[in-house]
VEXDREN-2710 file (C-alpha; in Angstrom, 1 decimal):
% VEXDREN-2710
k/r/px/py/pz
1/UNK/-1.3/27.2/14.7
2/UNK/1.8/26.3/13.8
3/UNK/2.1/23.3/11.4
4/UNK/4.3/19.9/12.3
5/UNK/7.1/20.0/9.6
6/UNK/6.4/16.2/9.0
7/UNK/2.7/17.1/8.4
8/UNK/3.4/19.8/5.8
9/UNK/6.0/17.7/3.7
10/UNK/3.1/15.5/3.8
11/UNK/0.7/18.0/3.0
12/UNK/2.9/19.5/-0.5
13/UNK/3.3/15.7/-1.5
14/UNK/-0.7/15.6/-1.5
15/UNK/-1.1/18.8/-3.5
16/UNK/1.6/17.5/-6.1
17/UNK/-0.8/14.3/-6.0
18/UNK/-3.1/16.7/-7.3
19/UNK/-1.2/18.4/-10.0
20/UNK/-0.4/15.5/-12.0
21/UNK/-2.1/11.6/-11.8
22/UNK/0.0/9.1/-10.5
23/UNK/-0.1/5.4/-10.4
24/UNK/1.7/2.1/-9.5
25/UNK/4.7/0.9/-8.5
26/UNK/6.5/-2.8/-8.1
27/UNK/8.5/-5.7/-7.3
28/UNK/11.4/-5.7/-4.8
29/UNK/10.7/-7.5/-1.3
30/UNK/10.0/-4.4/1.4
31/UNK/12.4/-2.0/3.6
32/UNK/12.2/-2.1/7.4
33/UNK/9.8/0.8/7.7
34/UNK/10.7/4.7/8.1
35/UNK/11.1/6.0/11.9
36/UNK/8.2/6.8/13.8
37/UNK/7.4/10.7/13.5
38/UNK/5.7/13.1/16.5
39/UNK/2.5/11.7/17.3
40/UNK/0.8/14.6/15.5
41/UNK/2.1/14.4/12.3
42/UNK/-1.2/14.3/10.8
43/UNK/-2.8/17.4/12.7
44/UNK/-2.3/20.3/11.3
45/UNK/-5.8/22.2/12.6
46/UNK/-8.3/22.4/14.9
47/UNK/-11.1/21.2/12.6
48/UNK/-13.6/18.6/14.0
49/UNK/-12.6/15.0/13.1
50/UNK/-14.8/13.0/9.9
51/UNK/-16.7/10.5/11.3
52/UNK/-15.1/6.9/11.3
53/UNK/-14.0/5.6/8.2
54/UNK/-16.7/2.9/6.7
55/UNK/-15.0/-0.7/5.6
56/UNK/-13.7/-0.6/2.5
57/UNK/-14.8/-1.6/-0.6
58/UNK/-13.6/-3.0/-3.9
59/UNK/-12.0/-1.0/-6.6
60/UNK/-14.0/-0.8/-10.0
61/UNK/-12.9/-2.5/-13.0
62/UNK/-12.1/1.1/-14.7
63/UNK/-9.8/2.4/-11.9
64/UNK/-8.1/-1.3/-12.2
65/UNK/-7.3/-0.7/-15.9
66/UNK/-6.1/2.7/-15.3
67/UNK/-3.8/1.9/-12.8
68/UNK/-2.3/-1.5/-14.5
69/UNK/-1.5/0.9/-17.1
70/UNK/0.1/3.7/-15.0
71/UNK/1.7/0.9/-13.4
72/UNK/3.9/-0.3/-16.4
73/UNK/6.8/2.2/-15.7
74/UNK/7.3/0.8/-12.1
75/UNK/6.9/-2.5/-12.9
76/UNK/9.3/-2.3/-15.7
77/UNK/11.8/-0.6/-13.0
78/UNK/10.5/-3.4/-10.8
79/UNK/11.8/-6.1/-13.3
80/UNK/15.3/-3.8/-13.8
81/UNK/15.6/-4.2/-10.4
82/UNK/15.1/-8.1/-10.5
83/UNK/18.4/-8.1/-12.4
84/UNK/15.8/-8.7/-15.9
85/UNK/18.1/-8.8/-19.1
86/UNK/17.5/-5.1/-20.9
87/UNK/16.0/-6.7/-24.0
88/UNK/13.5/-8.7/-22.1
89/UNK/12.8/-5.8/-19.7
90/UNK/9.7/-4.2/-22.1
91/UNK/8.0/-7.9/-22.4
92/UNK/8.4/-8.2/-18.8
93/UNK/6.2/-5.2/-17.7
94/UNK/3.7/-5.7/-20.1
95/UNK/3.1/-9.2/-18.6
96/UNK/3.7/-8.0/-15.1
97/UNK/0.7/-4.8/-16.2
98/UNK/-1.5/-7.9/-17.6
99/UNK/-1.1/-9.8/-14.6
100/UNK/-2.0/-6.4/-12.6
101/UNK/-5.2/-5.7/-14.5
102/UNK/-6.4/-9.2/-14.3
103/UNK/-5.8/-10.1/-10.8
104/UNK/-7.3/-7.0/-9.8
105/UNK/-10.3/-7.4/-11.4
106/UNK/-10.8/-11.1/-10.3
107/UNK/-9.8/-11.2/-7.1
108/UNK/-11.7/-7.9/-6.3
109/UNK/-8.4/-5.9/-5.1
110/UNK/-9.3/-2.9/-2.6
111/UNK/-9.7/-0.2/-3.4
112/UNK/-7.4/1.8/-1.5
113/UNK/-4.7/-0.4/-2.4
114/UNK/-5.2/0.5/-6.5
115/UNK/-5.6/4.3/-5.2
116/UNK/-1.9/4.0/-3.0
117/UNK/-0.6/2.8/-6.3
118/UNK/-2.3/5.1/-8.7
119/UNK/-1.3/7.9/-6.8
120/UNK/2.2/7.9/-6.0
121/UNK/5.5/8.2/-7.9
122/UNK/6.4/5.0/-10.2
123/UNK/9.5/3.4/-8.4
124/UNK/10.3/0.4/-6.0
125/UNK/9.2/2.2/-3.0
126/UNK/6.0/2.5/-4.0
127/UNK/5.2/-0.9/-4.6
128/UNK/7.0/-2.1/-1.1
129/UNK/4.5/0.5/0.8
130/UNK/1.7/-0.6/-1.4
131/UNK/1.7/-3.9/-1.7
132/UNK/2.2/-4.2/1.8
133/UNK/-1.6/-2.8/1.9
134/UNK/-2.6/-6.0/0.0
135/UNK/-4.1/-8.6/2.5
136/UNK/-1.9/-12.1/2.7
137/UNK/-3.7/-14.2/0.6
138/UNK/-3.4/-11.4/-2.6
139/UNK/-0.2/-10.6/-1.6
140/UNK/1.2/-14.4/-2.1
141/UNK/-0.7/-14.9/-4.9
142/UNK/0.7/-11.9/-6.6
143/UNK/4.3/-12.9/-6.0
144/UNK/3.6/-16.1/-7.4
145/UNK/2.7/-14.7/-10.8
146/UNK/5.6/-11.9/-10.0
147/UNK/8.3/-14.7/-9.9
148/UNK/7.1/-17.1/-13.0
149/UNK/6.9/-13.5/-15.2
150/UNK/10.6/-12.6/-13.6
151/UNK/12.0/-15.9/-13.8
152/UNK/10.5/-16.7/-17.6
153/UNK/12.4/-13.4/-18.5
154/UNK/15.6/-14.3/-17.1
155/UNK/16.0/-12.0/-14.0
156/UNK/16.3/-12.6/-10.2
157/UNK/13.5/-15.0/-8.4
158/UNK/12.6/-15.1/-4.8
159/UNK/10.8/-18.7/-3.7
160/UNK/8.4/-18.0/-1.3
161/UNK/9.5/-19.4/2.6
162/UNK/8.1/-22.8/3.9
163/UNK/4.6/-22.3/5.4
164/UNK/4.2/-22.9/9.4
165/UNK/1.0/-23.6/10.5
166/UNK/0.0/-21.1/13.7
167/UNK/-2.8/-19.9/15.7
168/UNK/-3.7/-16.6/14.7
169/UNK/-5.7/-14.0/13.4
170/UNK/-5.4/-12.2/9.6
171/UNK/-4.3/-8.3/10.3
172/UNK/-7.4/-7.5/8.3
173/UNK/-9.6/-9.0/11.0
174/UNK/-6.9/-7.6/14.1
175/UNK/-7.1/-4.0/12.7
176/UNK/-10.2/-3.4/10.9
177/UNK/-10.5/0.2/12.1
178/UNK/-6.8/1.4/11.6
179/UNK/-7.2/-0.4/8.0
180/UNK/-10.3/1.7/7.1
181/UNK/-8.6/5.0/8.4
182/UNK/-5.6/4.3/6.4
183/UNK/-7.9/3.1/3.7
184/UNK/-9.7/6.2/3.3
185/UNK/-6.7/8.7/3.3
186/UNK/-4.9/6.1/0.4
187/UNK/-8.2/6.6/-1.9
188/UNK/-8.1/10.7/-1.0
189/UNK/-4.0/10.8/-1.4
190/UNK/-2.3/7.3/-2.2
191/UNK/1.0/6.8/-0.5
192/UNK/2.6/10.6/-1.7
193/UNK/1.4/11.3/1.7
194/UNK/4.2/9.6/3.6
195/UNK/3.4/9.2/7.3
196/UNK/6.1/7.1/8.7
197/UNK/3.4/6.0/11.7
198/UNK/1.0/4.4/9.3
199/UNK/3.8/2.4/6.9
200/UNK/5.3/1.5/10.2
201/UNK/2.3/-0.5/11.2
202/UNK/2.0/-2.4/7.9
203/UNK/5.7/-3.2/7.9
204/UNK/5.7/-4.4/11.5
205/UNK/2.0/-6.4/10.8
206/UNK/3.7/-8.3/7.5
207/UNK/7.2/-8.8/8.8
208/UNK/4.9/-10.6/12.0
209/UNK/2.9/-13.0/9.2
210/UNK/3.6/-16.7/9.3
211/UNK/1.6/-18.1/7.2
212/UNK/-0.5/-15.3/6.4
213/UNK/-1.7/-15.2/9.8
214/UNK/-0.3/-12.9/12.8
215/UNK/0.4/-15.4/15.6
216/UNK/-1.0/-14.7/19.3
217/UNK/1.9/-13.8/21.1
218/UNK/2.2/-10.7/18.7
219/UNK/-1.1/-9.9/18.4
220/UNK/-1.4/-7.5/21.7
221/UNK/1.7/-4.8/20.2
222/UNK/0.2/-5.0/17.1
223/UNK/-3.9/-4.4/17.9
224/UNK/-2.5/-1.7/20.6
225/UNK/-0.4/0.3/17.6
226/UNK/-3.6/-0.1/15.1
227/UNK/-5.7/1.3/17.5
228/UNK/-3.0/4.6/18.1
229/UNK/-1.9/4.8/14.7
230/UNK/-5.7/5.0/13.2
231/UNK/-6.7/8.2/14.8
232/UNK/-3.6/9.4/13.1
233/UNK/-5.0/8.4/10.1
234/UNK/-8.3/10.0/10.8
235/UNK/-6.5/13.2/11.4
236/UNK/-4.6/13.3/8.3
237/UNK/-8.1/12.5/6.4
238/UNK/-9.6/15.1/8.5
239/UNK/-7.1/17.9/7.7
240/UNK/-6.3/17.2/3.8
241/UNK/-9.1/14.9/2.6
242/UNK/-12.4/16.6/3.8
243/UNK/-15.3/17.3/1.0
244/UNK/-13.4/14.9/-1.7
245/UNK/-15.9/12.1/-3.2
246/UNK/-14.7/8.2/-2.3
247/UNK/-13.4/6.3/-4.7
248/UNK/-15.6/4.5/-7.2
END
């Protein structure tokens, strides 16, 4: 069967995954997302689907420390990129890494999201693909520390936008399945599998947020692309991820 060329690009980015460890990236507000590829990007076989992804779980307190530190040469780029004066650029990331390996830790970060980081290349795109995987509530809570660290070291700061108060739902709650799917192939590859159909949904879900929250009137687009989008997920994690052990 002939292979999808978007599939195996993704497919030699998850065996360089293997070669060499990777972790985090950092701080620089996200892209629109990548276009859409062919709906069966992630299919490269005829093997017979895993069984549904199970919720995810938190990540352990050693993969938290790993990654902050793996994560020290993207946030430092991070802080570059934040306009940070060079002299103040080493302090920066260390503070940013500290901030990483405590929050982590006490807010009980996903694991998939510290897998996304700790296996893909250390730059700014990483982190806008990553991050994006963090639920609202982490996610502001992280930029808040992100902007007193940047701002204390002289670089660029972004204040958060005024809060509206709306009727909605968390995309966490909207698209528990697509998040699972997705979940599971970020702890078997991290995000050096690119699939443009799964960053497009987190993308579209957080550029939707007010408040944290995805309002009604978006909710129907957004629940009918989770629900499309995770059986490309499953697929992928069917094709490249099958026999590996979860992350512990």
């Amino acid at each position: 069967m002939t292979r999808p060329l978007a599939a195996v690009i993704a497919l030699l980015a998850l065996a360089a995954c293997k070669d060499k460890k990777q972790t985090p990236a950092a701080a620089a507000p996200p892209d629109d997302a990548a276009a859409a590829a062919p709906a069966d990007a992630g299919r490269t076989s005829d093997k017979p689907l895993l069984e549904p992804a199970p919720p995810p779980g938190p990540s352990t307190a050693d993969a938290c420390k790993i990654t902050a530190e793996y994560a020290t040469v993207t946030l430092r780029k991070a802080a570059e990129a934040r306009k940070v004066p060079a002299d103040k650029l080493d302090g920066a990331a260390k503070e940013l890494s500290a901030a990483f390996l405590e929050m982590c830790g006490a807010d009980a970060w996903p694991a998939y999201f510290v897998e996304c980081i700790g296996k893909s290349t250390q730059d700014v795109d990483t982190y806008r693909r990553c991050f994006d995987r963090l639920s609202a509530p982490r996610r502001a809570a992280w930029n808040a520390r992100l902007e007193t660290i940047i701002g204390a070291a002289g670089g660029t700061i972004y204040p958060p936008p005024p809060q509206a108060e709306v009727e909605g739902t968390t995309f966490e709650e909207l698209c528990p399945v697509f998040v699972a799917e997705s979940g599971r192939l970020d702890v078997c590859a991290g995000a050096g599998m690119y699939i443009p159909q799964l960053e497009e949904v987190f993308a579209t879900a957080r550029r939707a947020e007010v408040g944290g929250l995805i309002p009604v009137d978006a909710q129907p687009a957004i629940k009918a692309m989770c629900d499309e989008r995770a059986q490309v997920a499953r697929e992928a994690a069917s094709n490249f991820c099958r026999g590996q052990p979860p992350a512990q």
